[in-house]
N, C-alpha and C positions, 0 to 999 in steps of 0.2 A: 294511426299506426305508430308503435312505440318503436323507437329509435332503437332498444334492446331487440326489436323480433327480426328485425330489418338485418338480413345479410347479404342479398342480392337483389338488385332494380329487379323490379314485376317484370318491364318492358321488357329487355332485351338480357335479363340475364346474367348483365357483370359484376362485378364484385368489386368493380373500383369506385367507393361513393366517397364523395366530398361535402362534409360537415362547414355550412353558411351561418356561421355561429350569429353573423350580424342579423343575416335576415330569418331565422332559427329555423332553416329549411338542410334538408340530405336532399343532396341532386349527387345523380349519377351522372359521372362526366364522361362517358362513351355514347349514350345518345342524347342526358341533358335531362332526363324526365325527373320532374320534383318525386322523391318517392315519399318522402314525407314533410310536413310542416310546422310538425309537433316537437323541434330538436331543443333539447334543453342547456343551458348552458350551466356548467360545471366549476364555473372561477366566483371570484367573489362579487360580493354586491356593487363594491365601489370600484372607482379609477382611480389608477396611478402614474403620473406622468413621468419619474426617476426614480432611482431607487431612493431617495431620503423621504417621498412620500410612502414608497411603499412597505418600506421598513417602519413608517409610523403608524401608516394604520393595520398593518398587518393583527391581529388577535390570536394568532398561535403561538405557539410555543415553537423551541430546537425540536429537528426530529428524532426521532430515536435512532438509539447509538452503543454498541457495545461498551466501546471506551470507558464509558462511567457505571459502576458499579449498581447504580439503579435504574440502568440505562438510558437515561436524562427526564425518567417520569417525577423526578421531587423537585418543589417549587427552592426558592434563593429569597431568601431574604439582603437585601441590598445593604451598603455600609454608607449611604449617603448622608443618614440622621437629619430626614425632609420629612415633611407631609405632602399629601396629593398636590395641595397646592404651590408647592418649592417652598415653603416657610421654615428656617430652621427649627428644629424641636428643641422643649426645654432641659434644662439635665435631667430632671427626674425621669422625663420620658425618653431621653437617649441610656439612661442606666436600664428603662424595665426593656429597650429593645435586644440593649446587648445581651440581658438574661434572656431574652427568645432567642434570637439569633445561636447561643450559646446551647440551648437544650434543640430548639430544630438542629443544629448541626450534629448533635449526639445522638437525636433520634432517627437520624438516616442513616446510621452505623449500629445496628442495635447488638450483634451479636463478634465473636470472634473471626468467622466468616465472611461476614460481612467486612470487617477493619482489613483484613488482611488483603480480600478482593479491592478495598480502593485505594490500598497505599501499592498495591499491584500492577493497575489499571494506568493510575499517575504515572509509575516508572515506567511503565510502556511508554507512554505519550512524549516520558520526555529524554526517552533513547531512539525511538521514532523520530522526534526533530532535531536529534544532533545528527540521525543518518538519514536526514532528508526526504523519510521514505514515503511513500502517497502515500493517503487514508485509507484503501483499498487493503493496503498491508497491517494498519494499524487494529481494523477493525477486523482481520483475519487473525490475528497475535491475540485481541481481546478473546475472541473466542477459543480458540484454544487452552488460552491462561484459563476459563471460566471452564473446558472440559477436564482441567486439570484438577482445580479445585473442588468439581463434583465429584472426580472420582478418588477423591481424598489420595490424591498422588503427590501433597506439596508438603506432610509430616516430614520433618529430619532434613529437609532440602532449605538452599537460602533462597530468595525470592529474588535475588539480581541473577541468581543463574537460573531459575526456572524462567525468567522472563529473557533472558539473553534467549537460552533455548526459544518460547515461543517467535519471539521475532525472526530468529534464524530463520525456525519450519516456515514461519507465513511469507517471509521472502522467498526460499522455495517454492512455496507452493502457489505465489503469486509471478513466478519469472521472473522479480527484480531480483539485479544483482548486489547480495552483499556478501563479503565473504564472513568468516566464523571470526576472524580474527578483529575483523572491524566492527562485530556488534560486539564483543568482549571487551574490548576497548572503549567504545560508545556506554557500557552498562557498568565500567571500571569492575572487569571482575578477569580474571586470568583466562586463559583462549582455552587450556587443559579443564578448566568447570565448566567452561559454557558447554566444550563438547559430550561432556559425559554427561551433562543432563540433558542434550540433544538427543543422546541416543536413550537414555532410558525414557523421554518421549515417545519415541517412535515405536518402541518394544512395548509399552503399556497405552499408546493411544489406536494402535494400528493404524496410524496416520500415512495417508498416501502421498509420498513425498516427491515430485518428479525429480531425472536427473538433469542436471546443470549443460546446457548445452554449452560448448567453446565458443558457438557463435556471438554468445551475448556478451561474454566475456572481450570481444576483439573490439564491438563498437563500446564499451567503456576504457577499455585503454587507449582507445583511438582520440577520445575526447579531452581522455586525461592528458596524454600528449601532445594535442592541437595538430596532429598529422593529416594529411588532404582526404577527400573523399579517393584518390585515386590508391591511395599507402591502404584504404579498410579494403577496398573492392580487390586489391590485389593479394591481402591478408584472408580475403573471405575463399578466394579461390588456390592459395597454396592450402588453407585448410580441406578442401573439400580434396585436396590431394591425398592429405596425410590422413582422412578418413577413409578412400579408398582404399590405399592400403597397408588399412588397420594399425596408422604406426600411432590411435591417439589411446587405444587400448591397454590398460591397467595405469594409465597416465590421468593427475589432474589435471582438470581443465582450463585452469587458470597460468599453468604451466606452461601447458600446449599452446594458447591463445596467444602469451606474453612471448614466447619463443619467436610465431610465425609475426607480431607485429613487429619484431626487431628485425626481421628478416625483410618482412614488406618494407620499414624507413631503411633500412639501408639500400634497396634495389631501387627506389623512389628518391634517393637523394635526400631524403629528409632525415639523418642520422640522429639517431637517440642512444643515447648508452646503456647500457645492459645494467645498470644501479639507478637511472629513471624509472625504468620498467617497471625492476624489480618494486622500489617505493612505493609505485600506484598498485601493484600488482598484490601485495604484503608478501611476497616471497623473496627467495634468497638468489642471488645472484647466478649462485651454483645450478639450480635447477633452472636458469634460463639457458647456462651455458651447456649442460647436458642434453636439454630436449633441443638446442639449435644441433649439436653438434648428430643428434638422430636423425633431423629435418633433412640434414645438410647433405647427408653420405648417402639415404635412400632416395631424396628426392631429385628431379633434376627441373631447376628453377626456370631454366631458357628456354623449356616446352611446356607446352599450354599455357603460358603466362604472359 
């Protein structure tokens, strides 16, 4: 009986089977009964005892991946100038490698789309590692850049602010926090270009972009300030104040967050100044002191807290 037909032990019926890779049997482990003996194993032929063996004998290749422009399916010719056997090569044959090396590199870019897609891809990558962002995000920005490209949405636009833009969306639309001003900076291009080609994104991708919750926003400044678990937990719950009622309404959320955690370290003892915040925050002073000063007058801090 084939491993693929097998969805519940004959015996009794359950659906909880365990794969005896050793001994190539499916036992159902609610009464134990072999339901089959035919299991096949799915890894490779050989053993690995760490990874420096198994990285050598490995025979695959990187997996596929947005990021790179041919999605990592074209081979690399190396700069080592060896042969198989480590023996240096001679000039002549280190001259005819650089002329391969030199036309394979030309022939992975064949067209104007192409060149532009991987000097696109690079710049993601490496405003992605100045803002620390997981791959998760990086590989959500590639695609995007790539839906942009297809719908011939990148004429007349520069490519650090179309790629500011995608990073933006795919942090949105991954829940990490960055705000507009810190991939602008990260991409070296003004906060005022990154957001205008944010928005002509959104209007020409119909890109589902969620909104920014405040909550995310409070454990980054909590971190950025080294304040206790008890300054967030107190921060988390004036918030849920000011969201019932509705004082975070037509307000950023960066704003609202940066307010209630100055609010939290001062009633904790852990005093931060309203020009720390602000610096982690990228906003201005003034709007920390406005949204405290609304926190301050409707809320009343010595109940429920």
């Amino acid at each position: 009986m084939s491993e693929s037909r097998v969805a519940v032990c004959s015996e009794c019926g359950a659906s909880n089977l365990i794969r005896d890779y050793e001994a190539g049997e499916l036992v159902c482990e609610s009464c134990g009964f072999v339901v089959s003996t035919n299991l096949m194993d799915q890894g490779p032929e050989w053993r690995a005892f760490d990874d420096t063996q198994r990285d050598k004998r490995n025979r695959v290749g990187a997996p596929l991946t947005w990021t790179i422009h041919d999605s990592g399916l074209s081979t690399i010719i190396d700069w080592n100038d060896r042969d198989f056997s480590g023996r240096e090569l001679k000039p002549g044959e280190k001259a005819r490698l650089y002329r391969l090396r030199k036309w394979h590199r030309r022939s992975k870019v064949s067209d104007s789309t192409e060149r532009n897609l991987a000097y696109a891809l690079s710049e993601l990558t490496k405003v992605a590692y100045k803002l620390n962002l997981p791959k998760s995000v990086l590989e959500t920005a590639s695609i995007v850049y790539r839906r942009v490209v297809r719908k011939r949405l990148i004429r007349g636009r520069s490519i650090q602010g179309m790629t500011t833009a995608a990073i933006y969306m795919a942090c949105r639309q991954c829940n990490v926090i960055r705000s507009l001003d810190e991939v602008a900076k990260a991409a070296n291009i003004l906060k005022k270009e990154g957001g205008r080609n944010y928005r002509f994104l959104c209007r020409n991708l119909d890109a589902k972009v969620p909104q920014t919750q405040p909550y995310n926003y409070i454990s980054k400044f909590v971190n950025q300030l080294t304040l206790s678990g008890e300054a967030e937990n107190l921060a988390v719950r004036i918030m849920n104040q000011a969201i019932g009622m509705r004082l975070t309404n037509g307000r950023g959320p960066a704003g609202i967050a940066a307010a209630v955690t100055y609010i939290a370290s001062m009633l904790t003892d852990e005093r931060r100044t309203q020009g720390e915040i602000a610096r982690g925050a990228h906003i201005t002073e003034v709007t920390i002191r406005n949204r405290y000063k609304e926190l301050t007058q409707r809320l009343d801090f010595m109940v429920g807290i």
